[in-house]
C-alpha positions in Angstrom: 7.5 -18.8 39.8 5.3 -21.7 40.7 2.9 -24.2 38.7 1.0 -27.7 38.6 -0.6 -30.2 36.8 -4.4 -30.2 35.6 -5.4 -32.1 38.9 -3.2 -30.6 41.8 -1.4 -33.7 42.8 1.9 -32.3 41.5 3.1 -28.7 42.5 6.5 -26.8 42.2 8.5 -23.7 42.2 11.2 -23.0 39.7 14.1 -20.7 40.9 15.8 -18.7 38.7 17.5 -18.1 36.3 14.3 -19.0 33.8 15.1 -19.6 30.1 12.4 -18.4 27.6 10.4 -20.6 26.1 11.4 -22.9 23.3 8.3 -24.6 21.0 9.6 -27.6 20.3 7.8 -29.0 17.1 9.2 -32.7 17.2 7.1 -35.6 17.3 7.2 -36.7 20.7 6.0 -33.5 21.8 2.9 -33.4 19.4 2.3 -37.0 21.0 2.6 -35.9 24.8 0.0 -33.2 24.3 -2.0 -32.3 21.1 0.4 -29.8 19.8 4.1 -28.3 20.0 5.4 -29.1 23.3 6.4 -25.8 25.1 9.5 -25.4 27.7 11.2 -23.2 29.5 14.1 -24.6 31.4 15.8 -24.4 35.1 19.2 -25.6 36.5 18.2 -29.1 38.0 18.4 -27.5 41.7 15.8 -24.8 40.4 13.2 -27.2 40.2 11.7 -27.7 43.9 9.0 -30.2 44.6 6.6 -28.9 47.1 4.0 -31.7 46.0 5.2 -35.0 44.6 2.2 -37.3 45.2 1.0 -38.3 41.4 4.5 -37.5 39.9 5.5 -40.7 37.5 9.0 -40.7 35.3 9.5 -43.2 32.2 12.2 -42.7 29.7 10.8 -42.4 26.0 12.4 -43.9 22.9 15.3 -41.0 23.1 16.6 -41.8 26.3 15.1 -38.6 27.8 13.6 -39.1 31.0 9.7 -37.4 30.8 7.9 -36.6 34.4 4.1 -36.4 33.6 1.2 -36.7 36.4 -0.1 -40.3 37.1 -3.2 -39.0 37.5 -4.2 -36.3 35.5 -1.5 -37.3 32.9 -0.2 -33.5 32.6 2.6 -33.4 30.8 5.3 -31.7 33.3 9.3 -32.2 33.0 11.5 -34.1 30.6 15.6 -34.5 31.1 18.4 -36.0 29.7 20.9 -37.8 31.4 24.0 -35.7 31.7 21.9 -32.0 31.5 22.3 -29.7 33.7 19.1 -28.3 33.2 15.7 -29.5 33.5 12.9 -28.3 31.1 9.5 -27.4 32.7 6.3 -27.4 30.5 5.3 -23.7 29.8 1.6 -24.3 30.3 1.8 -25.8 33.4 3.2 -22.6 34.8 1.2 -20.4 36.8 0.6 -16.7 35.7 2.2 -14.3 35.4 5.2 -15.8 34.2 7.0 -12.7 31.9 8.6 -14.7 29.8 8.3 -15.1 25.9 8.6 -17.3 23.1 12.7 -17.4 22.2 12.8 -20.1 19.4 10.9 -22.4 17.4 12.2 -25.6 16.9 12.3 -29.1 14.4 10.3 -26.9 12.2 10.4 -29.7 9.8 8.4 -31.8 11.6 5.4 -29.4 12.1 2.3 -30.6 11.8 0.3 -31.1 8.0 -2.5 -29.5 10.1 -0.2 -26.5 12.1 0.5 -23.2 10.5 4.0 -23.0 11.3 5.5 -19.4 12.7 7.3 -17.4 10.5 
């Protein structure tokens, strides 16, 4: 399985095992795209690199470290300390990917303007 950011200067392959997808519906995800962040998640030696150029870290007000593209500004990666995974942003995934949606999650924090899943 391989994917990218919007401009190219960050590519990868993920090795599996792949989880599903998990929609995460907290805050910080709303803010790091423009709605529900979306993850699947590899073991940390999963995620290979093959393209790093425009790949910048910074560690948001949780302590979880968020990769994202410096140029393009793609949301990519994010991490916590500890983890033995690392999640991978769904929709920077190339196709086909066959996985699915597993979970929803901090469904109490959906947006006023989302219509939340079932």
């Amino acid at each position: 399985m391989t994917g990218r950011c919007l401009c190219g200067g960050v590519h990868f392959e993920l090795v599996p095992p792949v989880r599903d997808i998990v929609v995460c519906h907290c805050s910080l995800c709303r803010r790091s795209g423009t709605f529900a962040g979306a993850y699947t998640a590899v073991e940390r030696d999963g995620l290979r690199l093959s393209s790093a150029e425009t790949l910048a870290w910074y560690v948001d007000v949780n302590g979880r470290n968020r990769g994202f593209c410096a140029r393009c500004g793609s949301t990519l990666f994010w991490v916590s300390e500890g983890d033995s995974t690392i999640s991978v942003s769904a929709g920077a995934l190339d196709r086909p990917t066959g996985l699915a949606v597993e979970r929803h999650i901090f469904m109490a924090d959906v947006a006023d303007w989302e219509r939340a899943p079932d």
